[in-house]
C-alpha positions in Angstrom: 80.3 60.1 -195.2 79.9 57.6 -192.5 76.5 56.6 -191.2 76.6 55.4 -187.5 74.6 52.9 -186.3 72.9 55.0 -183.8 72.3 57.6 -186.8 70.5 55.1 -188.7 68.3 54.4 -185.8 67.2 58.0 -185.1 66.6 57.9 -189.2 64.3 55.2 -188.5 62.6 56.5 -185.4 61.6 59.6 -186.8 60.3 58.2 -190.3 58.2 55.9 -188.1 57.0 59.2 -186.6 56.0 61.2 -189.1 54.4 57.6 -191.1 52.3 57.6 -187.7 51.6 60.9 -187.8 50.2 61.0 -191.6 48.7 57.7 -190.7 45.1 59.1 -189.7 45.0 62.6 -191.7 41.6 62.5 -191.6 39.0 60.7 -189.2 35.7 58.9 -190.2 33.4 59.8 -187.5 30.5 57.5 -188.0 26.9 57.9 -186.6 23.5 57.0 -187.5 20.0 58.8 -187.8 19.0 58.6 -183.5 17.2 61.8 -182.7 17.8 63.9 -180.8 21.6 62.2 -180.1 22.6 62.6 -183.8 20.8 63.3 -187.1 21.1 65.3 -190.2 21.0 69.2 -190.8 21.6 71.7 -193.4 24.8 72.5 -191.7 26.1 68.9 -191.4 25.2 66.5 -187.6 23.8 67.9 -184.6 22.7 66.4 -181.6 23.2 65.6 -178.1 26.2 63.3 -178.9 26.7 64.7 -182.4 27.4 68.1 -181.3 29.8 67.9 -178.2 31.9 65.2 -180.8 32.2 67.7 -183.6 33.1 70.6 -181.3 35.7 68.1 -179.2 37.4 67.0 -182.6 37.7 70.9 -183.9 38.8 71.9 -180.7 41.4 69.3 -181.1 42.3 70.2 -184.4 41.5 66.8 -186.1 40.4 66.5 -189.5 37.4 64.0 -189.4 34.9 63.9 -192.2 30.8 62.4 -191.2 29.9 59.4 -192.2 26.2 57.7 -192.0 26.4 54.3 -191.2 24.5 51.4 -189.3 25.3 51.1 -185.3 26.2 47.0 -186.2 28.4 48.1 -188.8 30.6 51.1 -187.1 31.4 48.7 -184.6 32.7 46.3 -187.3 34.6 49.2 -188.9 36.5 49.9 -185.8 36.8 46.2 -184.8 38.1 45.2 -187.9 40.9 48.2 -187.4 41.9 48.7 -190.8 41.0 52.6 -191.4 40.9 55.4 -189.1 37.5 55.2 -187.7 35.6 56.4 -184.6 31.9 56.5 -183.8 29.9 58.4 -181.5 27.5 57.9 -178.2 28.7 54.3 -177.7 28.6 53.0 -173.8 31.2 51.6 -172.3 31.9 47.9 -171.5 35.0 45.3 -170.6 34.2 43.3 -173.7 34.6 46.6 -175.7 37.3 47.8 -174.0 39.7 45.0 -175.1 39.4 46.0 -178.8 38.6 50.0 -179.3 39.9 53.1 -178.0 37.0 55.2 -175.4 37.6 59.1 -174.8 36.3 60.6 -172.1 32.1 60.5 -172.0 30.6 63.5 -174.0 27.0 63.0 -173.0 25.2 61.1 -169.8 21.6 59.8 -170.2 19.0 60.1 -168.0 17.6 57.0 -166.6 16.0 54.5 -169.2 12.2 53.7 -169.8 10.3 51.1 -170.9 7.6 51.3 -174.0 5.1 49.0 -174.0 1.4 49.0 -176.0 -0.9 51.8 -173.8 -3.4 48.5 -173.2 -1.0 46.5 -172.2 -1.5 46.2 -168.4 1.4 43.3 -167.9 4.0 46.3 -168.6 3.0 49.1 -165.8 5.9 51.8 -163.8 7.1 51.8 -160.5 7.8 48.1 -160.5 11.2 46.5 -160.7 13.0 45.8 -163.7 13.2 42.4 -162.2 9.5 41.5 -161.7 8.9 42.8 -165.8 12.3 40.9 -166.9 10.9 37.7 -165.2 7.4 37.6 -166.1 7.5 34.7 -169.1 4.1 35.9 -170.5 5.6 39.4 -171.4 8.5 39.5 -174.9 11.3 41.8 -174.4 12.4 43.5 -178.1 16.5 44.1 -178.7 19.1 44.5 -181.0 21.7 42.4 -181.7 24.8 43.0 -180.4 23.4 46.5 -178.7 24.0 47.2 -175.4 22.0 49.1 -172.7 24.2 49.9 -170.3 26.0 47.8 -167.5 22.9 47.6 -165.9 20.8 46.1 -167.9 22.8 43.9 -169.4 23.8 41.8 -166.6 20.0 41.8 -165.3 19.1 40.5 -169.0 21.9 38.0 -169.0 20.9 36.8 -165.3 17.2 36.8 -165.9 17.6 35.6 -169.8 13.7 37.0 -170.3 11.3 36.0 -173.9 13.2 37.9 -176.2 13.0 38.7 -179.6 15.7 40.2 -181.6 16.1 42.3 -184.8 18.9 43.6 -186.6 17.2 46.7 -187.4 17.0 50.3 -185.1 14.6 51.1 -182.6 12.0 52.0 -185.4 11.5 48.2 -185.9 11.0 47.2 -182.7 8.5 49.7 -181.6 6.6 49.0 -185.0 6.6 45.3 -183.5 5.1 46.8 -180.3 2.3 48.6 -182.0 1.9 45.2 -183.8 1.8 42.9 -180.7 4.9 40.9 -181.8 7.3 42.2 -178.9 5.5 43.9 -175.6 8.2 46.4 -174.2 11.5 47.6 -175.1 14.4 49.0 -173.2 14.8 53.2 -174.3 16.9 56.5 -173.3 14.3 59.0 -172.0 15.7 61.3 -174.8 14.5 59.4 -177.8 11.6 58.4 -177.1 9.3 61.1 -178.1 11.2 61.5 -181.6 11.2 57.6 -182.1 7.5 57.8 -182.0 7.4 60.6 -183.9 9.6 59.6 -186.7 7.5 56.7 -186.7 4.3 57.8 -188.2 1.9 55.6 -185.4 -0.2 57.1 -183.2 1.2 58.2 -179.8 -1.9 57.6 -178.1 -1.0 53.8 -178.6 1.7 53.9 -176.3 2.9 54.1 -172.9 6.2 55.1 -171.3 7.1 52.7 -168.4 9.3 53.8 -165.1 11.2 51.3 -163.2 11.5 51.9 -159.0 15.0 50.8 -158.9 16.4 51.6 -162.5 19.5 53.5 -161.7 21.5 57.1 -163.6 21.8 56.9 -167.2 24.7 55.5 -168.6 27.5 58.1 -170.4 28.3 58.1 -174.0 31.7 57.6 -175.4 33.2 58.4 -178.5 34.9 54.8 -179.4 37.6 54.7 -182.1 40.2 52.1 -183.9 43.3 51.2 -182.6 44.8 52.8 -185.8 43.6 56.1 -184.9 46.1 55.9 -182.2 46.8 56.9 -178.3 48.3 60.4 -179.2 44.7 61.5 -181.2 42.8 60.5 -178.8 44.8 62.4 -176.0 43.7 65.2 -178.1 40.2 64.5 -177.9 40.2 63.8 -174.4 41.6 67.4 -173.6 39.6 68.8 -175.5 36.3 67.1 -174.1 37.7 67.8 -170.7 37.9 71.3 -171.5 34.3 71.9 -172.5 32.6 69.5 -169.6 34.0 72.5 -167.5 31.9 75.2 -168.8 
């Protein structure tokens, strides 16, 4: 039987397809303990970014399986673009964009606070994020390589504040608050209460810090590996789409 060129090419085509398609059989879908965004239950992860990316991924019909993981190294995972990876409640930015896959936004935050030591009267609300940014006596807590939204991260990269960094979650920087090695740090409104109380310290010894000109929370993406491919995460998208209208 002859084989015609153009046979052999159609061969190949749909090979490549169906390779592509078994490619990501199953997706890791990292996150990390961040109450009340994502955290462990009986019944698997819940939370205001677990929830809405489990229901988008079954909707889609896309086998994914949870995985617990650090923040620095889901972004590695996915950077690194070997596996079929995605992570959840990541914001959005152009350096990001270059190297990850973003679906649509499955959750929007409300505007971000401040907490700072209850005595400390350098830290106080209805001031700009500017005039607390600027003020050399006062030590600004972050993470490395985390970002706070567009927002922020221009005004910290304009302003370059004290700063002292950690590698480790939010749980380490507030315990450097309580222990007068950092004096505020940057926090979603939604975490804050659990944060504290996760903590153990004493609530009493803090204070939650409003900004006059801090604008809307930022929205939350799930983020995945190139390998995961444009077709999955058309899936995804519809699917979010589909619930942000009820």
């Amino acid at each position: 039987m002859k084989i015609t060129v153009a046979a052999v090419m159609v061969l190949i085509s749909w090979n490549s397809a169906v390779f592509c398609q078994e490619e990501c059989r199953e997706i890791s879908l990292h996150y990390h303990e961040r109450a009340p965004y994502s955290y462990a239950t009986l019944n698997g992860v819940s939370g205001l970014t677990a929830t809405p990316a489990e229901n988008a991924f079954r909707k889609a019909g896309i086998q994914f399986k949870w995985v617990l993981s650090p923040a620095k190294r889901q972004f590695v995972a996915i950077e690194n673009n070997t596996e079929c990876d995605c992570a959840i409640g990541w914001f959005k930015n152009a350096e990001r964009e270059k190297i990850v896959f973003y679906t649509e936004p499955i959750y929007q935050d409300k505007a971000i606070i401040a907490i700072a030591r209850a005595a400390n009267d350098l830290v106080k609300s209805n001031r700009t994020v500017e005039s607390v940014l600027s003020n050399p006596k006062l030590i600004l807590g972050t993470k490395i390589g985390y970002s706070y939204g567009l927002f922020l991260d221009s005004k910290i990269a304009q302003i370059k504040p004290v700063i002292d960094t950690t590698t480790g979650e939010n749980i380490v920087i507030l315990k450097k608050i309580y222990g007068k090695r950092n004096d505020y740090f940057f926090i979603a409104q939604e975490e804050a209460d659990s944060l504290i109380k996760t903590s153990g310290l004493p609530k009493s010894s803090f204070k939650y810090v409003t900004f006059s000109n801090m604008p809307e929370g930022e929205k939350r993406f799930i983020i995945c590996s190139k390998k995961v491919g444009s077709a999955i995460i058309e899936k995804i998208n519809m699917a979010i789409l589909e619930q942000n209208k009820k």
